[in-house]
N, CA and C atoms of all chains as a GROMACS GRO file, in nm:
protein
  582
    1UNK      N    1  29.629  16.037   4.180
    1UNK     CA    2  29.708  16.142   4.115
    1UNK      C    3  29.830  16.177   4.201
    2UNK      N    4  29.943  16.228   4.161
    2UNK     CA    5  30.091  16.240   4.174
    2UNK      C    6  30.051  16.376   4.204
    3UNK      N    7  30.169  16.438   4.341
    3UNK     CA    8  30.168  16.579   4.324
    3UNK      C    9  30.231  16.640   4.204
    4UNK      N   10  30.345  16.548   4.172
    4UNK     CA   11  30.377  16.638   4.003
    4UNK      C   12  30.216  16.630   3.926
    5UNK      N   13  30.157  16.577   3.921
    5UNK     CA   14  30.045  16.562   3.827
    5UNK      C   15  29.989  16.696   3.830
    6UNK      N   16  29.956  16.699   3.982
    6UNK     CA   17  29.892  16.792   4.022
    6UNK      C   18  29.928  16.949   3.982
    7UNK      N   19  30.068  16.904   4.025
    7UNK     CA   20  30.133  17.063   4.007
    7UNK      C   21  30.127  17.132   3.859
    8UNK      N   22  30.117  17.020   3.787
    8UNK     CA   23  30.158  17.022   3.634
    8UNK      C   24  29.994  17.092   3.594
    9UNK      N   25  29.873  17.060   3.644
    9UNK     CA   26  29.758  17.009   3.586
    9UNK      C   27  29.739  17.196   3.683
   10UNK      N   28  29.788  17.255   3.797
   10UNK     CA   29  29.744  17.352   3.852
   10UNK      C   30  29.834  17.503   3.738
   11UNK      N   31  29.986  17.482   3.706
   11UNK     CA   32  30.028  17.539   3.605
   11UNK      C   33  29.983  17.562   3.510
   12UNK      N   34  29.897  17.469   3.404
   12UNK     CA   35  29.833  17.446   3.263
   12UNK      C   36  29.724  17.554   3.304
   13UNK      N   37  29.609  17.560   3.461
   13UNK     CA   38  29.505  17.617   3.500
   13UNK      C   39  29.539  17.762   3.482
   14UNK      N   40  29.644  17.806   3.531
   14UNK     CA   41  29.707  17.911   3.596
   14UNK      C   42  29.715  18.008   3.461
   15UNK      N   43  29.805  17.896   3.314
   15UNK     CA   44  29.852  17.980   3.202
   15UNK      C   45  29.709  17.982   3.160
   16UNK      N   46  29.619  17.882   3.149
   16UNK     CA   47  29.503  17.917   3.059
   16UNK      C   48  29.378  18.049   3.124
   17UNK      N   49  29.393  18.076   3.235
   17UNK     CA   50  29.344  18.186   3.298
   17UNK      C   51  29.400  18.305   3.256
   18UNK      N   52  29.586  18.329   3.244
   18UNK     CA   53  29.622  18.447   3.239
   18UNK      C   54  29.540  18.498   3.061
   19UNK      N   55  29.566  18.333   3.009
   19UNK     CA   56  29.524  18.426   2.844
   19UNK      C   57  29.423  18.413   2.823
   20UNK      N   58  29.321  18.394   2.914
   20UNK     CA   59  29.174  18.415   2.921
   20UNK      C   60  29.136  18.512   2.966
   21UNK      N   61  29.137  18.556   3.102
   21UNK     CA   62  29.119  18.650   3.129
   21UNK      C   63  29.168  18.819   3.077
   22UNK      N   64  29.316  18.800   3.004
   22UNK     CA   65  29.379  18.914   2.946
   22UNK      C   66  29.297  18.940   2.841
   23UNK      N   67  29.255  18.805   2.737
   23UNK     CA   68  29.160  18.826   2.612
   23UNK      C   69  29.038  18.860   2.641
   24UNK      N   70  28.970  18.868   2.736
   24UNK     CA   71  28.841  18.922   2.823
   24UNK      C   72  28.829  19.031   2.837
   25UNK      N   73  28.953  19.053   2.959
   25UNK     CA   74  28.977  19.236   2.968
   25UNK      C   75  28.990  19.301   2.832
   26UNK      N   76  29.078  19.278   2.742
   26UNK     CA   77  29.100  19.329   2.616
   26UNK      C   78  28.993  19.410   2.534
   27UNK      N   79  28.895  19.273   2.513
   27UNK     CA   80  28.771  19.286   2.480
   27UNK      C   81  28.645  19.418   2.541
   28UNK      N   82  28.688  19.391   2.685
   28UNK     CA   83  28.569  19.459   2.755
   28UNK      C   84  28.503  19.377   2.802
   29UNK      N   85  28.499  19.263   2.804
   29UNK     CA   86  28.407  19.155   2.885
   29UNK      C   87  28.469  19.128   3.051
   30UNK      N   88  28.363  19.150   3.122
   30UNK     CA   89  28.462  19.182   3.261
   30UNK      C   90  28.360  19.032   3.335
   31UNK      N   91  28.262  18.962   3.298
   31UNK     CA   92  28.208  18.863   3.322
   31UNK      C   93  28.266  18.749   3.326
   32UNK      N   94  28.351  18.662   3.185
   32UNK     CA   95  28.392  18.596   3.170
   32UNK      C   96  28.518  18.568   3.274
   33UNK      N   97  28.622  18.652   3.306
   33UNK     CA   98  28.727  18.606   3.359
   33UNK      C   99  28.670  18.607   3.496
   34UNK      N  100  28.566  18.642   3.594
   34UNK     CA  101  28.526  18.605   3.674
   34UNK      C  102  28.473  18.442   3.634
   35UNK      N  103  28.399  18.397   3.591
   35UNK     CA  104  28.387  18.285   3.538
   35UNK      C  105  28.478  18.167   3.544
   36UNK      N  106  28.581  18.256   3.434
   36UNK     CA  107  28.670  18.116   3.452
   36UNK      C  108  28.766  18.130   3.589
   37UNK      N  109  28.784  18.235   3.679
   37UNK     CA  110  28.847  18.188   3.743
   37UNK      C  111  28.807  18.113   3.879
   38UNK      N  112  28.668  18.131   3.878
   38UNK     CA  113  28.584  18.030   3.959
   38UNK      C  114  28.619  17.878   3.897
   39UNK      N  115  28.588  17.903   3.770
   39UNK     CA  116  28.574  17.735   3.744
   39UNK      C  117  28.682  17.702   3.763
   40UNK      N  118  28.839  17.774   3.698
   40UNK     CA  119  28.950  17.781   3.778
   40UNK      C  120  28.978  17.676   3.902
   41UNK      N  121  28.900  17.788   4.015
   41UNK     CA  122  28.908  17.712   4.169
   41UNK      C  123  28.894  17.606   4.169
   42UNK      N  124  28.738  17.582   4.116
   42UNK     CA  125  28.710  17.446   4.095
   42UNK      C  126  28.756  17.343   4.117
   43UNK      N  127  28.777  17.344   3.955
   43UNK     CA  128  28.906  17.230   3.900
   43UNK      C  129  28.985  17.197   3.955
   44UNK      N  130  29.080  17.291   4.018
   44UNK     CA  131  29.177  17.269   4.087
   44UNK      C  132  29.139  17.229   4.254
   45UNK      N  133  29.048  17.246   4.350
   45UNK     CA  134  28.996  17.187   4.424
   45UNK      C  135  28.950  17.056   4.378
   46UNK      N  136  28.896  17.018   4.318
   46UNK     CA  137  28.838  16.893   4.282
   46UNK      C  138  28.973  16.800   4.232
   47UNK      N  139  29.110  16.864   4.186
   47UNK     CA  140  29.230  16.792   4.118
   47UNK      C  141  29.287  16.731   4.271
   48UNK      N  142  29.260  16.872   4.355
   48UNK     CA  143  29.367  16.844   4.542
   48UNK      C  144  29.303  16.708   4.556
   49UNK      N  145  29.149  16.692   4.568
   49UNK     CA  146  29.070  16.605   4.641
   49UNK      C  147  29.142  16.425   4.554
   50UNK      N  148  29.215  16.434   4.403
   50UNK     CA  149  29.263  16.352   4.335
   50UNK      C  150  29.420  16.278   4.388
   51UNK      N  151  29.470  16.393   4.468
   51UNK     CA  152  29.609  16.349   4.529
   51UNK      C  153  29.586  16.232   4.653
   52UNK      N  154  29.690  16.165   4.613
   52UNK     CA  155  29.699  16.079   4.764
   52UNK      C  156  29.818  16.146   4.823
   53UNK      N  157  29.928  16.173   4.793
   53UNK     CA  158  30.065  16.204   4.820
   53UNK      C  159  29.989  16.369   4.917
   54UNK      N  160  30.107  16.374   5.024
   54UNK     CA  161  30.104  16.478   5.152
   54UNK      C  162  30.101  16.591   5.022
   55UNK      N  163  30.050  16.651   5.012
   55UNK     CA  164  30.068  16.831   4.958
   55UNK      C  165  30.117  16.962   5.046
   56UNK      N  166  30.097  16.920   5.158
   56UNK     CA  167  30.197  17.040   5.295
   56UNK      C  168  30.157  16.986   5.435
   57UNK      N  169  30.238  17.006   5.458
   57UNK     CA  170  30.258  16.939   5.653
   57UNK      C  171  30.272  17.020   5.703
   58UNK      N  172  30.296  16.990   5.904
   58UNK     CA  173  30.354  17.106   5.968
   58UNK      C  174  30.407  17.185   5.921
   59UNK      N  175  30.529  17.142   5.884
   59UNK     CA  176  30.624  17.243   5.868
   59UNK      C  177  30.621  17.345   5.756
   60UNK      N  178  30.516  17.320   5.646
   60UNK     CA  179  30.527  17.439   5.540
   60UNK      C  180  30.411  17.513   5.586
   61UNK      N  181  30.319  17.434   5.689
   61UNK     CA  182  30.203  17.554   5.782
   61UNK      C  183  30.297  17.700   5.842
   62UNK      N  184  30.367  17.583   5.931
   62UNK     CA  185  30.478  17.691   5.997
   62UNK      C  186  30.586  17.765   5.904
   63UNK      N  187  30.588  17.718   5.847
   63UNK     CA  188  30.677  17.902   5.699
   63UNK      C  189  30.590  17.922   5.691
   64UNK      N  190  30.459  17.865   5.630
   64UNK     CA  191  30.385  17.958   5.592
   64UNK      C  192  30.350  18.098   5.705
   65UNK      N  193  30.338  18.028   5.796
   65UNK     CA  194  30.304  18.164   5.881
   65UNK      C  195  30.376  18.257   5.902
   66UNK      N  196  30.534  18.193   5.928
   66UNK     CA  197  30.627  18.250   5.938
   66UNK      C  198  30.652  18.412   5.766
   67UNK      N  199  30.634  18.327   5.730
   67UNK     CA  200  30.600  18.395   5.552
   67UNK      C  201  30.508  18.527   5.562
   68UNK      N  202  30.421  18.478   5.653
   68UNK     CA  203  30.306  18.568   5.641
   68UNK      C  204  30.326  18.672   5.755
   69UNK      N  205  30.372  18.690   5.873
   69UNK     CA  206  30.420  18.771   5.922
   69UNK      C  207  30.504  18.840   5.895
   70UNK      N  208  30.593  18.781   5.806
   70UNK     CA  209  30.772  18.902   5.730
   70UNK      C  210  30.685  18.971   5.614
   71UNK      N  211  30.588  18.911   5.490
   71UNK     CA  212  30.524  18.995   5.451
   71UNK      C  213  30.438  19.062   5.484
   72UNK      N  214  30.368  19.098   5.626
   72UNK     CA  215  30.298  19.184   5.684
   72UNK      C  216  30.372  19.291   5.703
   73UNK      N  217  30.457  19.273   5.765
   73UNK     CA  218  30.575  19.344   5.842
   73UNK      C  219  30.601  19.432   5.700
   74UNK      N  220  30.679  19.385   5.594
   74UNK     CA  221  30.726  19.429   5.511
   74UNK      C  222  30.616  19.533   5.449
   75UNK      N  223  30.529  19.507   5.406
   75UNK     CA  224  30.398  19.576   5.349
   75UNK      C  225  30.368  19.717   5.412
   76UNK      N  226  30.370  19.691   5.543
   76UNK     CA  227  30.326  19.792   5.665
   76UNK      C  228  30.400  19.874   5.635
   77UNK      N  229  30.541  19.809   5.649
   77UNK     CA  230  30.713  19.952   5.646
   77UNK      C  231  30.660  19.971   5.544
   78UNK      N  232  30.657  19.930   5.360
   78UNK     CA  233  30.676  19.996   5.293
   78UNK      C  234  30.563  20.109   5.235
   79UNK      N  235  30.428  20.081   5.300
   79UNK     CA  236  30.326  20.175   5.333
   79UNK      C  237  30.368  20.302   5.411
   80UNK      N  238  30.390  20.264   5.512
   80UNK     CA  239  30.399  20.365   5.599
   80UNK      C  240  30.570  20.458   5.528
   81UNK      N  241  30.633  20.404   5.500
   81UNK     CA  242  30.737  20.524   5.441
   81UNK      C  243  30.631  20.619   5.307
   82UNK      N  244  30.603  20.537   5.229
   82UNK     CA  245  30.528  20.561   5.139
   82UNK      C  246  30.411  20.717   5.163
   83UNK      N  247  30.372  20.657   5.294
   83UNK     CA  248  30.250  20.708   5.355
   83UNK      C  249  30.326  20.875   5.382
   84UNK      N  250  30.423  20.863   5.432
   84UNK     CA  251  30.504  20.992   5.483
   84UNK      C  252  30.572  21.050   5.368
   85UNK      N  253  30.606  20.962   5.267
   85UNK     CA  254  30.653  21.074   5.164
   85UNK      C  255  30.534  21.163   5.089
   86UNK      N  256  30.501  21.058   5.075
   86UNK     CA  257  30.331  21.139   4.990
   86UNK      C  258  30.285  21.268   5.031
   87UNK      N  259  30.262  21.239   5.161
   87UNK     CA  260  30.212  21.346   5.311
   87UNK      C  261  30.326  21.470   5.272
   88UNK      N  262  30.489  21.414   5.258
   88UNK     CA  263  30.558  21.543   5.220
   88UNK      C  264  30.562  21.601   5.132
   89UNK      N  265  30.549  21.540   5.014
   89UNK     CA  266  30.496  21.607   4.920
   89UNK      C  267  30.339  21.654   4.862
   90UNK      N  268  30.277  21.658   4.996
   90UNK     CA  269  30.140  21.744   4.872
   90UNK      C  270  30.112  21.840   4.845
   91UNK      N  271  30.209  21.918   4.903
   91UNK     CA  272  30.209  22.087   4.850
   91UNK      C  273  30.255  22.097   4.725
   92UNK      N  274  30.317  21.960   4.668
   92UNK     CA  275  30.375  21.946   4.533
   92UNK      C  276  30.246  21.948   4.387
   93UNK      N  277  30.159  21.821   4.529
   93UNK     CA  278  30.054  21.757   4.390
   93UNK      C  279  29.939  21.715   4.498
   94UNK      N  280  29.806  21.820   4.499
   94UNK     CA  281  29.737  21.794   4.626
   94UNK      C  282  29.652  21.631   4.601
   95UNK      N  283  29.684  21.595   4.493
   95UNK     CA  284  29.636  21.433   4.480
   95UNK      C  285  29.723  21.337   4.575
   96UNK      N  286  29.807  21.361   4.594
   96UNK     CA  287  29.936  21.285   4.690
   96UNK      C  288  29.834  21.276   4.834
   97UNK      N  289  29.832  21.364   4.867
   97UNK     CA  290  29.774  21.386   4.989
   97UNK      C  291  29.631  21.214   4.973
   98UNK      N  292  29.553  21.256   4.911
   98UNK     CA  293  29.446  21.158   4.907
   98UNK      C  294  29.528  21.028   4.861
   99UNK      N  295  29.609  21.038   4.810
   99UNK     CA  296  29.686  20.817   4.795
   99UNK      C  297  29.712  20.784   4.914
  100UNK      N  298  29.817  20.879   5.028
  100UNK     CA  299  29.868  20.884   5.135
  100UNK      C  300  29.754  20.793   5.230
  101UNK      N  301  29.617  20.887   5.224
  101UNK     CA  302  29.501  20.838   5.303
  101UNK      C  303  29.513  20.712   5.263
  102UNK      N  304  29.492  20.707   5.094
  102UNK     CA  305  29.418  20.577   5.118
  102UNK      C  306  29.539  20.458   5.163
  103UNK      N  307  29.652  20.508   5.128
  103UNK     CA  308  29.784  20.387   5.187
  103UNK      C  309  29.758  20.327   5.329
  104UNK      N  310  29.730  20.470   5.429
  104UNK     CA  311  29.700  20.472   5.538
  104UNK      C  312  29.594  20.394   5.578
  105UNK      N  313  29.450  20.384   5.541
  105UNK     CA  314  29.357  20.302   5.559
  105UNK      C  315  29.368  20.152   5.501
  106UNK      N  316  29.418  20.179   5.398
  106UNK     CA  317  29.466  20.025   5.369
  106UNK      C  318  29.526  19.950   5.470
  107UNK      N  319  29.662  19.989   5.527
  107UNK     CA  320  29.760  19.906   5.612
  107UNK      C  321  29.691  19.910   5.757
  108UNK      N  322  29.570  19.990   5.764
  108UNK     CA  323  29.490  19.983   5.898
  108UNK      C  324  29.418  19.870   5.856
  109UNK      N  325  29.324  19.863   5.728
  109UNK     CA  326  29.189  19.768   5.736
  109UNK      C  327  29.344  19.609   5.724
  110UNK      N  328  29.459  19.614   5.704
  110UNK     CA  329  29.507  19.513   5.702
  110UNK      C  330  29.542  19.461   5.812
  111UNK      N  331  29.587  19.516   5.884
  111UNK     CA  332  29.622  19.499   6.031
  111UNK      C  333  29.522  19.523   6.141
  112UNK      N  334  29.371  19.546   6.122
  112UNK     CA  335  29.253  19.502   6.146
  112UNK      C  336  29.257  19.375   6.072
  113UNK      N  337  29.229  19.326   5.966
  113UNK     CA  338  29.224  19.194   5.934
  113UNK      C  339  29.281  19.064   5.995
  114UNK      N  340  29.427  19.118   6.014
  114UNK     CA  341  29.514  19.028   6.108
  114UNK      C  342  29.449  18.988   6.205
  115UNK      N  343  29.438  19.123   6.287
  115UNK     CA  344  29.411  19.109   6.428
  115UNK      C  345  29.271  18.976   6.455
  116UNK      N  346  29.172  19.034   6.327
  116UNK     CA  347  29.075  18.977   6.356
  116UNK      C  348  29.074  18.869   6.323
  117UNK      N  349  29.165  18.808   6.267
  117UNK     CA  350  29.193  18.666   6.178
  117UNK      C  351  29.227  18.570   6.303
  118UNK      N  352  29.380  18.635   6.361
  118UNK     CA  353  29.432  18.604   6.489
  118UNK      C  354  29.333  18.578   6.576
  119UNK      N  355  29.255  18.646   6.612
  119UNK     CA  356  29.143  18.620   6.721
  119UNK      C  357  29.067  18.537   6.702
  120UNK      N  358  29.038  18.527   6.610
  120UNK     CA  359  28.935  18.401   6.528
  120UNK      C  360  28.970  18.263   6.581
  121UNK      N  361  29.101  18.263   6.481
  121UNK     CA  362  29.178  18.106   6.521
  121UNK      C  363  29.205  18.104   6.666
  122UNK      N  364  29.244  18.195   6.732
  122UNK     CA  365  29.267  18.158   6.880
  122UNK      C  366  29.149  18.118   6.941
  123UNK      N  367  29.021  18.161   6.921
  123UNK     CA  368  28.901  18.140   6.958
  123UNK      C  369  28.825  18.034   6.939
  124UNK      N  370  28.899  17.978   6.803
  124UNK     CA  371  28.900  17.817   6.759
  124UNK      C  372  28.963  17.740   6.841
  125UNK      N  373  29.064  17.771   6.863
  125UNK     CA  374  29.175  17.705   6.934
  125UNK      C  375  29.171  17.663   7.077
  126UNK      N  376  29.077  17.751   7.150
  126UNK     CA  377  29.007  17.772   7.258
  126UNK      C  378  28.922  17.653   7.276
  127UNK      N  379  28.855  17.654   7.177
  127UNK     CA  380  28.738  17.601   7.158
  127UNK      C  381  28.757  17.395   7.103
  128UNK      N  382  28.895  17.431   7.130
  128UNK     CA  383  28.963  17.268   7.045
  128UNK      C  384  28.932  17.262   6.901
  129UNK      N  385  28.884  17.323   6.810
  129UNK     CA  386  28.878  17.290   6.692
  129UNK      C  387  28.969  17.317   6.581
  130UNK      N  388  28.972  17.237   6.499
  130UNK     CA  389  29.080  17.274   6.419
  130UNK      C  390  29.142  17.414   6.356
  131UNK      N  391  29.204  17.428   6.352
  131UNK     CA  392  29.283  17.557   6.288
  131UNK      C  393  29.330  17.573   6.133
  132UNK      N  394  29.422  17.445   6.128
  132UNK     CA  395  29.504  17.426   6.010
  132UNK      C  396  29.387  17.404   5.885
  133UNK      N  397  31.921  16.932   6.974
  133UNK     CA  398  31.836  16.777   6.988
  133UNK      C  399  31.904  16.726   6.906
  134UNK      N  400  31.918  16.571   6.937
  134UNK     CA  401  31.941  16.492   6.834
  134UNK      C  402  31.855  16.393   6.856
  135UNK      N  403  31.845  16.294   6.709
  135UNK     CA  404  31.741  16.204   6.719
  135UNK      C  405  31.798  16.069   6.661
  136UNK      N  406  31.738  15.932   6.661
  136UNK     CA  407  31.806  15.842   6.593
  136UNK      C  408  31.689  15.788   6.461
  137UNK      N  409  31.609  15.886   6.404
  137UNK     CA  410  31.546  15.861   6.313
  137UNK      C  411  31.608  15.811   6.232
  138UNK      N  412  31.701  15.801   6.160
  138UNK     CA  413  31.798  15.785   6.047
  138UNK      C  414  31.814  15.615   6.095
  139UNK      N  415  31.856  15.586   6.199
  139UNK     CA  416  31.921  15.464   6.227
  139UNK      C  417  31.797  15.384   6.262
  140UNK      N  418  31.670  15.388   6.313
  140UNK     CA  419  31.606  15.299   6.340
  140UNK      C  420  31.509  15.308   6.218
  141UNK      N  421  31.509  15.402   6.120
  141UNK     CA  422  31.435  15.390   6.016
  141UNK      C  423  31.480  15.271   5.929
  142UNK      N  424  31.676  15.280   5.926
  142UNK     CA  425  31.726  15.193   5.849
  142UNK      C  426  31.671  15.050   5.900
  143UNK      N  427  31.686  15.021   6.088
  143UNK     CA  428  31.633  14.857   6.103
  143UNK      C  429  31.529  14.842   6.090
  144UNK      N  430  31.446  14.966   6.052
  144UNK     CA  431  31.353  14.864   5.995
  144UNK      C  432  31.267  14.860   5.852
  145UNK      N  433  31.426  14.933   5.776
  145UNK     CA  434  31.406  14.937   5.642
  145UNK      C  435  31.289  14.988   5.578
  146UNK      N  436  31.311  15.102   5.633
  146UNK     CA  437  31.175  15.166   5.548
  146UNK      C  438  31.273  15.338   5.501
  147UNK      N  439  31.272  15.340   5.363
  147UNK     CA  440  31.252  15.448   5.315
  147UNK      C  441  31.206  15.578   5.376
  148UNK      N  442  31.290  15.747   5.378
  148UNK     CA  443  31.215  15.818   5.392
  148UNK      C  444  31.072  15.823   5.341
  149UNK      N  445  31.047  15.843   5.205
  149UNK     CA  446  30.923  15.832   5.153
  149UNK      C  447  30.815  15.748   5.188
  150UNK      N  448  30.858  15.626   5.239
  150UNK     CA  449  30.764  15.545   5.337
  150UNK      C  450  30.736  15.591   5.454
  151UNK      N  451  30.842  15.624   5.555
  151UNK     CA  452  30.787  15.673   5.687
  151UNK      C  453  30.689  15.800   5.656
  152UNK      N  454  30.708  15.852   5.555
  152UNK     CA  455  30.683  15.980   5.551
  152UNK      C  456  30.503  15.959   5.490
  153UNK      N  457  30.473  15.899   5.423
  153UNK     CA  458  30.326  15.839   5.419
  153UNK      C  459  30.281  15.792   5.540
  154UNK      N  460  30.347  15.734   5.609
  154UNK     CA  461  30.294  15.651   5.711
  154UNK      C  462  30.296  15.704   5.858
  155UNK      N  463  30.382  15.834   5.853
  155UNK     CA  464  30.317  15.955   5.947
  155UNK      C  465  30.197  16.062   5.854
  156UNK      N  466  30.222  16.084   5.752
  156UNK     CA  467  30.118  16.196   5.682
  156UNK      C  468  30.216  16.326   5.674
  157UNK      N  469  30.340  16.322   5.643
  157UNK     CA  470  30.425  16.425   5.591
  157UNK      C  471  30.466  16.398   5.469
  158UNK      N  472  30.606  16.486   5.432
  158UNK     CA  473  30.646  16.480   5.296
  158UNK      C  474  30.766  16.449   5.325
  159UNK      N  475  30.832  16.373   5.206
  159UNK     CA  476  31.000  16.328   5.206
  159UNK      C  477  31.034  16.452   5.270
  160UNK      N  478  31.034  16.591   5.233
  160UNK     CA  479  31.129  16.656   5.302
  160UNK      C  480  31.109  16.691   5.454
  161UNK      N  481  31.009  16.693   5.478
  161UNK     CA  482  31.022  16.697   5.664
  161UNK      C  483  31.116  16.532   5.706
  162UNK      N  484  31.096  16.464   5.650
  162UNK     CA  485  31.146  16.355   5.747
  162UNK      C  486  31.327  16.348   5.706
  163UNK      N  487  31.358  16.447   5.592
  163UNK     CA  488  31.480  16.478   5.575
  163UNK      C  489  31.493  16.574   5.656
  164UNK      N  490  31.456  16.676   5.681
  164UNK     CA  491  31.500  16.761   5.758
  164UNK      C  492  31.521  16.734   5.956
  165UNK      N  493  31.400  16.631   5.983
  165UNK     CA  494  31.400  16.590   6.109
  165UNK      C  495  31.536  16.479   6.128
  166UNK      N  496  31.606  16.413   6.029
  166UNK     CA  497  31.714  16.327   6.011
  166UNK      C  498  31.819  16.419   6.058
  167UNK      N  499  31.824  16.550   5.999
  167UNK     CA  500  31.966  16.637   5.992
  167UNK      C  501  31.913  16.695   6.135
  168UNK      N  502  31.800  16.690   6.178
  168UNK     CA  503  31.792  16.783   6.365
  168UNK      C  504  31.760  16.941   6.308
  169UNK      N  505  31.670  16.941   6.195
  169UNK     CA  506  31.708  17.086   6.194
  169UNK      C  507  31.560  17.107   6.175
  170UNK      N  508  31.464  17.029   6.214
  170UNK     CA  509  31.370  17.077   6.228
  170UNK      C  510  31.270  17.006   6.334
  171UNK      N  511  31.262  17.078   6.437
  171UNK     CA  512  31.158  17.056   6.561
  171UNK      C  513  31.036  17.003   6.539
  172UNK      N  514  30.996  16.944   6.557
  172UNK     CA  515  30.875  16.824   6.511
  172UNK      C  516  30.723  16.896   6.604
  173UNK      N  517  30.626  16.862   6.574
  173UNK     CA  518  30.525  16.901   6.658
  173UNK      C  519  30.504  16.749   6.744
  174UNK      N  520  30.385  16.786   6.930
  174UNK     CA  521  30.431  16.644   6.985
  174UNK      C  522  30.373  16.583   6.884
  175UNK      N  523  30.260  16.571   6.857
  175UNK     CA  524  30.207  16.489   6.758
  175UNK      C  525  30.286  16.377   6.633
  176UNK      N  526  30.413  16.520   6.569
  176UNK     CA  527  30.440  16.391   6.495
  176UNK      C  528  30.521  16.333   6.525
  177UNK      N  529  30.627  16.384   6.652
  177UNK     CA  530  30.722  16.290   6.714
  177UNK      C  531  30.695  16.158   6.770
  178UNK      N  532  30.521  16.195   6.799
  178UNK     CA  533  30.440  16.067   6.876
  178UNK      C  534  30.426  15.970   6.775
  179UNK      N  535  30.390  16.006   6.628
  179UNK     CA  536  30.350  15.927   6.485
  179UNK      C  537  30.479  15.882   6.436
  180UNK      N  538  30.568  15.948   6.456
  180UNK     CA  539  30.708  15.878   6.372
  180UNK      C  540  30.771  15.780   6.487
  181UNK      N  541  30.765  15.841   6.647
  181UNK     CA  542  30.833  15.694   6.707
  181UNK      C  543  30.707  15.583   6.688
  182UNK      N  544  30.568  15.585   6.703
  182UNK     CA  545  30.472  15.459   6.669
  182UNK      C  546  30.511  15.377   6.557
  183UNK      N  547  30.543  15.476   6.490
  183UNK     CA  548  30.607  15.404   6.311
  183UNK      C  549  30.724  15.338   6.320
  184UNK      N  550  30.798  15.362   6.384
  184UNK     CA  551  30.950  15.290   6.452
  184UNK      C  552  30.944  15.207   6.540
  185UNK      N  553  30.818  15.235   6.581
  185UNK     CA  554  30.803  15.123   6.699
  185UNK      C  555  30.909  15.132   6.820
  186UNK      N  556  30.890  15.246   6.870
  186UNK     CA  557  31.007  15.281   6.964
  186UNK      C  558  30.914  15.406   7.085
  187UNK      N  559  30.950  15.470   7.153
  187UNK     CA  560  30.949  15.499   7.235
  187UNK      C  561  31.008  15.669   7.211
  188UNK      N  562  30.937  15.802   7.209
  188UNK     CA  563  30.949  15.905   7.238
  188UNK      C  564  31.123  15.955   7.319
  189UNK      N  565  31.109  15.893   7.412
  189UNK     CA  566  31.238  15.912   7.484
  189UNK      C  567  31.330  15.846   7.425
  190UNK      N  568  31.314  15.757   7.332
  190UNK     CA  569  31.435  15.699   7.280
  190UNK      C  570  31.473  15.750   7.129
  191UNK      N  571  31.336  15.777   7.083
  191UNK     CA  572  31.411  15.853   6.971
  191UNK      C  573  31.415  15.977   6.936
  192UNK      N  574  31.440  16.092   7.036
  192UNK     CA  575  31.455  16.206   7.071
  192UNK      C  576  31.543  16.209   7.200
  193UNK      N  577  31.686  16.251   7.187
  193UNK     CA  578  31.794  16.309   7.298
  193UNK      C  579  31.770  16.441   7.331
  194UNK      N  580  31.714  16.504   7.417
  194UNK     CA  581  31.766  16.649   7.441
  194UNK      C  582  31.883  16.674   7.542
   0.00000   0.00000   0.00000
């Protein structure tokens, strides 16, 4: 299989999930779109294992990471402004106050996640085993 | 850095898309390592001069 194949065959996955799962939710069936988006994975794992052609190398590892640090970064700022307006306004709307928290614990359990992600792979890395 | 990927790929007539199987990248890294604008890991500098049949120091100037 061709990465266009692939790409083509992961798109088709992608649209038939959104109007599966939307016609699910609709319904009230909250089972099914778990379902298909497992089988989803699946498929599409079992399509990767079909490619011969490279699908990402070094270098889209490295954006990728690179990627993933500017959207950390970005997330955090726009939490944390977020986090402080809320905080200024809850004498407005004492519900503000409780989003604020939870903004706040969010961009913590995320940047706990990092950290612990980071440590992980370094600990791999340590250890000579693969990373990527 | 400059490199002579471009020129020893041509003698020995192989296609980006060929070298680029035959290290385990994609046409566009081995376009981008042509123009110098992207730093290679040692690994694949080691896989693309083996593929050239050349020598690290020769096809990498710093």
């Amino acid at each position: 299989m061709t990465t266009k194949q692939f790409q083509g065959i992961r798109v088709a996955i992608a649209m038939m999930l959104a109007v599966s799962v939307s016609i699910a939710v609709s319904l009230g069936n909250y089972l099914a779109p778990i379902i298909a988006i497992i089988a989803g994975m699946i498929i599409i794992h079992l399509a990767k294992r079909q490619v011969k052609d490279v699908l990402a190398d070094e270098r889209d590892y490295k954006l990728a990471g690179t990627s993933a640090r500017w959207s950390l970064g970005i997330f955090i700022t726009i939490m944390l402004i977020g986090f402080f307006i809320l905080s200024a306004l809850k004498d407005k709307n004492p519900e503000f106050a409780n989003i604020a928290t939870l903004l706040a614990y969010l961009t913590c359990g995320l940047m706990l996640l990092n950290s612990l992600v980071f440590y992980w792979l370094k600990y791999r890395e340590s250890r000579g085993q693969k990373i990527l | 850095m400059t490199n002579k990927i471009k020129e020893l790929r041509a003698r020995h007539n192989l296609t980006q898309e060929e070298l680029a199987q035959k290290v385990g990248v994609r046409r566009e890294t081995i376009l981008f390592l042509e123009a110098g604008k992207y730093n290679p890991s040692l690994k694949l500098a080691h896989d693309v001069a083996v593929a050239l049949k050349t020598s690290l120091d020769e096809l990498f100037k710093f």
